[in-house]
N, C-alpha and C positions, 0 to 999 in steps of 0.2 A: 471367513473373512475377518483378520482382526482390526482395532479401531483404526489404524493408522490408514487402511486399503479403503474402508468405510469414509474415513473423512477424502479421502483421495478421490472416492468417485463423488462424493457428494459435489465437492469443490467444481468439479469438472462437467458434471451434469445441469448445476444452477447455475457454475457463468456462460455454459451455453445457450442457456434461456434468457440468461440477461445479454448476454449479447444479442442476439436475435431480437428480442423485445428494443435493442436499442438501435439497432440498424433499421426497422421497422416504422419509428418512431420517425428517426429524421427522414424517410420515405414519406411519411404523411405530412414532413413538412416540405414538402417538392414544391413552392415559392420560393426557396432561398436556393434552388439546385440539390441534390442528393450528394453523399459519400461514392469517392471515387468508383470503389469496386460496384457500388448498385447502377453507377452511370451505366458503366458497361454492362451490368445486366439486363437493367429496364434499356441499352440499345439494341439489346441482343433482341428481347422482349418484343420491343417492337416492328425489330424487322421480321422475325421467325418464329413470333407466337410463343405458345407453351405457358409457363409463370416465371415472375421473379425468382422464386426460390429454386423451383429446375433449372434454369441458368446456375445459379448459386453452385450446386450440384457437378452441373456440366463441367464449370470451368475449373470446379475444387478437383475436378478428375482427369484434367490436364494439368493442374500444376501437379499433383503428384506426381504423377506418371513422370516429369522432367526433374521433381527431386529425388525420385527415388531413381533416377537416370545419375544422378551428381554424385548421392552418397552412396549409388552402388549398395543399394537395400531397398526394401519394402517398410515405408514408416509404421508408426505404430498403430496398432488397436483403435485410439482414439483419434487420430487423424483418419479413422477412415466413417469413426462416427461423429465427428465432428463435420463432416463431409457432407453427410447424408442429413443427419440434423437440425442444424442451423438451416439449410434449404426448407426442408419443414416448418420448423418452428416460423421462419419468416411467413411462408403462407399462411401459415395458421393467424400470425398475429396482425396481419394485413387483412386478411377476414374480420379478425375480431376487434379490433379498433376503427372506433369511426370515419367516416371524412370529415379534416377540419377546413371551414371555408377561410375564415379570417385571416389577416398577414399578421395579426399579434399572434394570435393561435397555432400557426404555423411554427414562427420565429420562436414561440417557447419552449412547444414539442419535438424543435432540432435541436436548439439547445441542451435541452436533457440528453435526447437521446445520442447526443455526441457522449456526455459522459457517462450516461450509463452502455454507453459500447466500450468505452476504456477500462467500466470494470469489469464487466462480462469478460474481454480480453486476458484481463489480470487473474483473474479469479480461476478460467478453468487453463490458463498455460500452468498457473503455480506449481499445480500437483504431477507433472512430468506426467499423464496419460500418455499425450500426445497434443502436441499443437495440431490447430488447423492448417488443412493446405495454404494457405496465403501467411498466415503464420509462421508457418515450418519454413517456408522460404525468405520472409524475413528474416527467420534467426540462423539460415544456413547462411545468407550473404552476410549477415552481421559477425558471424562466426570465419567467415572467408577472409573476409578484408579486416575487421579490426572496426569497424568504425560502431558507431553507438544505435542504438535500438531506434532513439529517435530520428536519424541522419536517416538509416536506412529503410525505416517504415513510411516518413515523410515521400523520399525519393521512388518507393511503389506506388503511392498514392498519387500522385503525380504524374506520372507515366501512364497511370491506366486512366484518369479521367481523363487525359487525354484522345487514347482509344476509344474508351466510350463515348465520347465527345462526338468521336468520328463518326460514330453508329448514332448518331442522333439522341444519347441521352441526354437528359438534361442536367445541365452544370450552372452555376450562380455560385454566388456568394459563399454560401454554405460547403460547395464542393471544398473550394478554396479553403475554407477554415480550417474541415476537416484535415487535407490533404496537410495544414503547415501545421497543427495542434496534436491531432489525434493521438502522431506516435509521440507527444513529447509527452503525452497523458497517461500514454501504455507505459512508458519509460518506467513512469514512477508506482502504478496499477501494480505492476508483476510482480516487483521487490515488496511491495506492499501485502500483497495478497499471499508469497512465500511466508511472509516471517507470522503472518496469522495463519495460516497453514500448521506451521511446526510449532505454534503456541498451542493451537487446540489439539494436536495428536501427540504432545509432550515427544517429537520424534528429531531425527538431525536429514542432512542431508542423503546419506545411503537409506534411510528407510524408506526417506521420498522418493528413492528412485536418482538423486543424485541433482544438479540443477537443471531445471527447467530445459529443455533443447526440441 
C-alpha cells in the first residue's frame, strides 16, 4: 500500500470514529432533542427494541439497497463499512460515555458534538473510500438536481425528524439546529478536509480516486 492509499484509509477510518463519537455525544445531550437521523433510530429503538446503533445498521441497509437501485451498481467498499461501523462505534461510545444529568451539561455535549459530526462527515467523504449510506444519497440528489450540499442535506434532515418524530423519538431544539446547520457545516468540512488530504499525500485528484462522490 503506498502513502497516498495509507493516508486514504487513515482519513476514512478516523472520521468515522469522529463521527460516531459525535452523533453519540448530542444523544447524551437528549434535553435539547437528538439529530434527525437518531430520532428515527432511538423511534425505531423504542418501539422494536434491539440498539441504537443496529437501527443505524438497519436503515444504512435500506438506503443502499435503493441507491444502488438508482445508480444501477453496488456502492463502494467503504459505504458498506461505513455501514456496519458507525452502528458500532455508536454502541460502543453510548457504553463508554457517561449520563449527563445537567441542562448546562447537556447543552455543551450537543453543541460539540454537532461539530464534531461535521468533521467526522468531512474527513472520512474527502478520501473517495466511499460515503456512507445517508451520505451516498445526499451526494446522489445533490449530484441529480444541481442544488448545493447544504440545501440538500438540510432537506434529509428534515424529512426524517419528522418520521422519527412519528415513531416517538425525541425531537427539541437541538433536532432543529441540527437539521438547519449541520449540512451548511459539511458544506464547508468536505472541501476542507479534501485539500488537507492532498497536502499530506503530496497527491492530485486521480490518485485520490477523483472527487469525493
Amino acid at each position: 500500500m503506498n502513502r497516498t492509499q495509507q493516508w486514504r484509509w487513515i482519513f476514512f477510518f478516523v472520521g468515522q470514529l469522529i463521527l460516531s463519537l459525535g452523533i453519540t455525544m448530542t444523544i447524551k445531550g437528549e434535553k435539547l432533542g437528538i439529530g434527525p437521523w437518531d430520532v428515527l433510530h432511538v423511534g425505531l429503538f423504542r418501539n422494536f427494541g434491539l440498539t441504537i446503533g443496529s437501527w443505524s445498521i438497519i436503515t444504512g441497509f435500506l438506503i443502499v439497497g435503493c441507491t444502488a437501485a438508482v445508480l444501477r451498481r453496488w456502492p463502494q467498499i467503504g459505504t458498506w463499512m461505513n455501514m456496519l461501523l458507525i452502528g458500532l462505534f455508536i454502541d460502543f461510545f453510548y457504553w463508554l460515555i457517561p449520563p449527563i444529568y445537567s441542562t448546562g451539561g447537556q447543552t455543551a455535549i450537543f453543541i460539540a458534538g454537532t461539530a464534531v459530526m461535521a468533521a467526522g462527515v468531512g474527513m472520512y467523504v474527502s478520501p473517495n473510500i466511499g460515503a456512507g449510506p445517508r451520505d451516498t444519497l445526499m451526494l446522489i440528489i445533490t449530484e441529480k438536481t444541481g442544488w448545493s450540499v447544504k440545501t440538500v442535506r438540510t432537506g434529509l434532515e428534515v424529512t426524517v425528524a419528522i418520521a422519527g418524530w412519528l415513531l416517538g423519538g425525541p425531537v427539541g431544539i437541538g433536532t432543529v439546529l441540527i437539521a438547519l446547520f449541520l449540512g451548511q457545516l459539511v458544506h464547508h468540512t468536505i472541501p476542507w478536509f479534501r485539500t488537507l488530504l492532498l497536502r499530506v499525500c503530496r497527491g492530485d485528484e486521480t490518485a485520490l480516486g477523483g472527487k469525493p462522490k
